[in-house]
C-alpha positions in Angstrom: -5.2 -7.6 17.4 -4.9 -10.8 14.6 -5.0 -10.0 11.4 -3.5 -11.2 7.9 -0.5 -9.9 6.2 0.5 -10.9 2.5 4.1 -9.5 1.0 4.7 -10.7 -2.4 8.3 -11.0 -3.0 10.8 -11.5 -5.3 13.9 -11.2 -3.2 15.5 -8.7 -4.2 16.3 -5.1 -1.9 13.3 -3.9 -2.3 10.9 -6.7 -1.1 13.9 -7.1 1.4 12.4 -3.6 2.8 8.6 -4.6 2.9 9.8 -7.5 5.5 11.4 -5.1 7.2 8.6 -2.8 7.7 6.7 -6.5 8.7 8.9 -6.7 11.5 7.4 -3.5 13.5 3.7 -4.7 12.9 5.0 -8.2 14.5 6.4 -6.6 17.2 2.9 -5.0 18.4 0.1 -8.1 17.2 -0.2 -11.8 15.9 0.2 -11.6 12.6 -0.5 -14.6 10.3 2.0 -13.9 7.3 1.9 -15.0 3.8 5.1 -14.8 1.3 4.0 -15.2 -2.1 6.0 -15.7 -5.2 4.9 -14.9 -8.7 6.7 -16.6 -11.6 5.1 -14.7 -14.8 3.8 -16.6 -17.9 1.3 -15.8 -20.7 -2.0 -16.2 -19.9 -3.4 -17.0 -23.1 -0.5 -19.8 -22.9 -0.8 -21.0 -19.6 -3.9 -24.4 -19.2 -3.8 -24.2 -15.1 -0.6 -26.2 -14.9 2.8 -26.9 -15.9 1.7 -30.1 -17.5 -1.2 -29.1 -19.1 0.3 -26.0 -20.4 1.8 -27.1 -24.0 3.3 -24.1 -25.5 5.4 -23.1 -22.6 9.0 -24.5 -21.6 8.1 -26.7 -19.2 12.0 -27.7 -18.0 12.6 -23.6 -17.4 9.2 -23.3 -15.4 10.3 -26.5 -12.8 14.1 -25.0 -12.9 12.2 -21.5 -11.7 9.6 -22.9 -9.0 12.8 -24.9 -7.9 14.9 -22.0 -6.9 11.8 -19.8 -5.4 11.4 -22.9 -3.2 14.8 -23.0 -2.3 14.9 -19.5 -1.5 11.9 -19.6 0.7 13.9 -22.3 2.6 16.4 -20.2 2.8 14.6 -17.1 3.7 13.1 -19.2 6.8 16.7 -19.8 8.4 17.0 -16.1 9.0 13.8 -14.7 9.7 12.9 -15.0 13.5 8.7 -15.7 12.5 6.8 -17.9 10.4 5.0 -18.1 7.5 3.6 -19.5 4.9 4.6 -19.3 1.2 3.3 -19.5 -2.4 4.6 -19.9 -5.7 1.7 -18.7 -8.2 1.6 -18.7 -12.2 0.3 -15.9 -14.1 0.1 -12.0 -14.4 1.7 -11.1 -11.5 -1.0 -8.4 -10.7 -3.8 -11.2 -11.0 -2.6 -13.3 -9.3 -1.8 -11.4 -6.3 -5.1 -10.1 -6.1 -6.7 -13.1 -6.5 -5.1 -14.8 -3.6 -5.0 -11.7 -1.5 -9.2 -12.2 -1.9 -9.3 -15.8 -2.1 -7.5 -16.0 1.7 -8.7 -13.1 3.1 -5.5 -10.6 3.2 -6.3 -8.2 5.4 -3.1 -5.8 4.3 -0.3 -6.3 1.6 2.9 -4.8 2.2 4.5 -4.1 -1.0 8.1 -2.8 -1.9 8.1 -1.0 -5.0 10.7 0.7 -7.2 8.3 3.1 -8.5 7.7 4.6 -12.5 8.8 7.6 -14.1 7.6 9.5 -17.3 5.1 7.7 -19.6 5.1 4.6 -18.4 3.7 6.3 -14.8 0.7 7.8 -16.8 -0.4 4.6 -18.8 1.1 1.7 -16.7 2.6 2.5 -13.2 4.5 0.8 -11.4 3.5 -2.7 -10.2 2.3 -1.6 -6.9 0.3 1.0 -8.6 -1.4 -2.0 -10.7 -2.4 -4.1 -7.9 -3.7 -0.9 -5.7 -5.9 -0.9 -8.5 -7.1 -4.3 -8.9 -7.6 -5.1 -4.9 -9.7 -3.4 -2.5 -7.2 -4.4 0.3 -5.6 -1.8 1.8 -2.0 -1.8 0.3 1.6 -0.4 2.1 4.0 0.2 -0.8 7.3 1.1 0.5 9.3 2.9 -1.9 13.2 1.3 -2.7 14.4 5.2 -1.0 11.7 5.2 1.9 12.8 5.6 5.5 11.3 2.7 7.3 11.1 3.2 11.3 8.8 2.5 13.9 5.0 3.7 13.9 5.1 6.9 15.9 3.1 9.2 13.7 0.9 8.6 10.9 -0.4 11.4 8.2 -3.1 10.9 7.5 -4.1 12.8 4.3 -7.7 13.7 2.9 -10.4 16.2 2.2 -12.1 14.9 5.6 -15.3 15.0 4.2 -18.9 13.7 5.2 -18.2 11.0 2.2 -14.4 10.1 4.4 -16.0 10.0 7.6 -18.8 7.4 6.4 -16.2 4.9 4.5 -16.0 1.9 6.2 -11.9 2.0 5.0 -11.1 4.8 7.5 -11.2 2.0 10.5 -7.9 1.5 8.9 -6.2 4.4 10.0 -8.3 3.5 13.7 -6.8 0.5 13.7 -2.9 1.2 13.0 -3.2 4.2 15.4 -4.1 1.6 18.0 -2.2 -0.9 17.1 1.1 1.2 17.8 -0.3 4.0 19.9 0.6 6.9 17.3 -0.3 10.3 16.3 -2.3 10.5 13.8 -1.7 13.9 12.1 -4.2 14.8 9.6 -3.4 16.7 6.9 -5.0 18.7 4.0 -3.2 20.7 0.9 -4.7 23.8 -0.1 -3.8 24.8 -3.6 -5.2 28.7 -2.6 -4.9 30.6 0.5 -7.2 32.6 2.3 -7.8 33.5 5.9 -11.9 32.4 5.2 -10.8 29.5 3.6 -8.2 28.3 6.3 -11.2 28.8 9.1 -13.2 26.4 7.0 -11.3 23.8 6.4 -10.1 23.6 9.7 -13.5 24.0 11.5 -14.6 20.6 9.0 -11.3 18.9 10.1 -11.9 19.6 13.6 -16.0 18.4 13.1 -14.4 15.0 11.2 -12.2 14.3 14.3 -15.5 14.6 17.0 -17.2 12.4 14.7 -15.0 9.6 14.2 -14.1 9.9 18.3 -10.3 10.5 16.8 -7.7 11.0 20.2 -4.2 12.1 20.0 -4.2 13.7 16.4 -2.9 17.4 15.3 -4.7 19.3 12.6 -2.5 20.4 9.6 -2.9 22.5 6.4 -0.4 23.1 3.9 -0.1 25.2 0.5 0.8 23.8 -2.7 -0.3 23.4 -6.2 -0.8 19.8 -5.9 -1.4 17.1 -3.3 1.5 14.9 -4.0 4.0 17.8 -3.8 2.5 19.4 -1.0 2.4 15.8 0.7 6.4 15.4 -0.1 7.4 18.6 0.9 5.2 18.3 4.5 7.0 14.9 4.8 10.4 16.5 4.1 9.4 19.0 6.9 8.1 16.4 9.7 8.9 13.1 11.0 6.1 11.2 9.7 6.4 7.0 10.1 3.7 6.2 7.9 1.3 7.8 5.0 -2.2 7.8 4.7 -4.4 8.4 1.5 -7.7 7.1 -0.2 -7.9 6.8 -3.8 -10.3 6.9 -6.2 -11.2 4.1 -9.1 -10.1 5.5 -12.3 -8.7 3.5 -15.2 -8.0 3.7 -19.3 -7.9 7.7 -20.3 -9.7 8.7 -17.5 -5.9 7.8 -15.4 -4.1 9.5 -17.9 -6.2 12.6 -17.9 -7.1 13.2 -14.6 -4.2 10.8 -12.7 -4.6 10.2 -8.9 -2.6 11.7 -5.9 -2.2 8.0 -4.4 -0.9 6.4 -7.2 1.6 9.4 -8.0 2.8 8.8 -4.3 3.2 5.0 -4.3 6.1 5.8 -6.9 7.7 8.7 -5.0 6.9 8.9 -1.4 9.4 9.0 0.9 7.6 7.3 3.5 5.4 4.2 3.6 2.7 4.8 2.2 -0.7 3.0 2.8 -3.9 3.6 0.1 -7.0 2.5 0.8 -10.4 2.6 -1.7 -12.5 5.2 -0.6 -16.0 3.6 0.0 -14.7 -0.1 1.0 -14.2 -1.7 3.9 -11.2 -2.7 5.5 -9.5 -4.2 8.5 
């Protein structure tokens, strides 16, 4: 299996970590990497260049792009692969996204330090912004996640007829593969009841025939919300690697009705990969 891989990075710990988690997916296929570096500047001040760009310090901006060179030198004498890197200007979520789609990503891998409080509801954290603006499936890694070889992957949904037909669940397929895991599906039920229990497991085990899933355990868990329930089950198992789909929601519609992804991305123990439900993936 070939396939792209993009980690933005700023070099700090917790980019450190998404390199890390690199290493296993390297280990198991040919990977064709891509190290990017976003140095920030004001849109409505930047012309396209650090030349044509008048109201910016232009000395500060060649001092900056200077040492992100010099650290990607760096950065190459003590990796054992290759790969390409990129300096960009701009919103840091725009232009990730942009490149991601303009060369194809197939997969960003993404440490994050996560958000707390207010500025979770209205803002989130920076992986949290670009899962929203790219349809790319996107690995944050928490600063606090454990990071260890693929073995089993939870895979968390409703496994309906709507999951089964997105084109984005050949994702899960193809990391299961790709490191010969368990996938371990798993759905939070926020009531109990015997009735309810047969259900939901007769629809999980219907989902599984009709994706031809192999090697995968059927789990339900009770709790008053999917990101706790997911936390707690993780607490409980030995999961290497998180599943979820989320849902496009944006502006009060976020801060009303939030999303279980996005509340994970800043406090999941595990890595943790979101894909849009309803787009293809690799």
């Amino acid at each position: 299996m070939k396939f792209k891989v993009m980690i933005p990075v700023d070099f700090t710990p917790v980019s450190a970590k998404a390199i890390d988690f690199l290493s296993y997916i390297l280990d198991k296929a040919t990977v064709e990497t891509h190290l990017v570096h976003v140095i920030q500047v004001n849109q409505a001040d930047w012309a396209g260049s650090n030349r044509a760009s008048e109201t910016i310090d232009h000395q500060a901006l060649q001092n900056r792009e200077k040492e992100m060179a010099e650290k990607f030198n760096n950065l190459k004498q003590h990796v054992d692969f290759s790969f390409s890197s990129q300096i960009l200007y701009g919103g840091l979520t725009t232009e990730l996204a942009n490149y991601a789609k303009n060369n194809q990503i197939d997969l960003i891998v993404m440490g994050t330090k996560g958000a707390t409080g207010l500025l979770e509801k209205i803002s989130g954290s920076e992986a949290q912004q670009l899962v929203r603006h790219t349809q790319i499936p996107v690995i944050s890694i928490h600063e606090f996640a454990s990071v260890s070889p693929i073995q089993h992957i939870l895979w968390v949904a409703d496994f309906t007829e709507k999951q089964q037909q997105n084109p984005a669940t050949n994702t899960v397929l193809n990391l299961q593969k790709l490191f010969g895991a368990k996938i371990h599906m798993l759905q939070i039920m926020t009531e109990s009841n015997d009735k309810q229990e047969t259900e939901l497991k007769t629809n999980m085990q219907q989902f599984a025939q009709a994706m031809q899933l192999q090697n995968y355990e059927l789990h339900l868990k009770h709790d008053y919300k999917v990101p706790q329930g997911v936390r707690s089950f993780n607490q409980e198992t030995e999961m290497d690697l998180v599943i979820i789909g989320t849902h496009d929601r944006s502006g009060f519609s976020k801060i009303f009705h939030g999303s279980a992804a996005e509340t994970l991305i800043n406090r999941c123990i595990r890595p943790l990969l979101t894909y849009h439900i309803k787009q293809s993936s690799f």
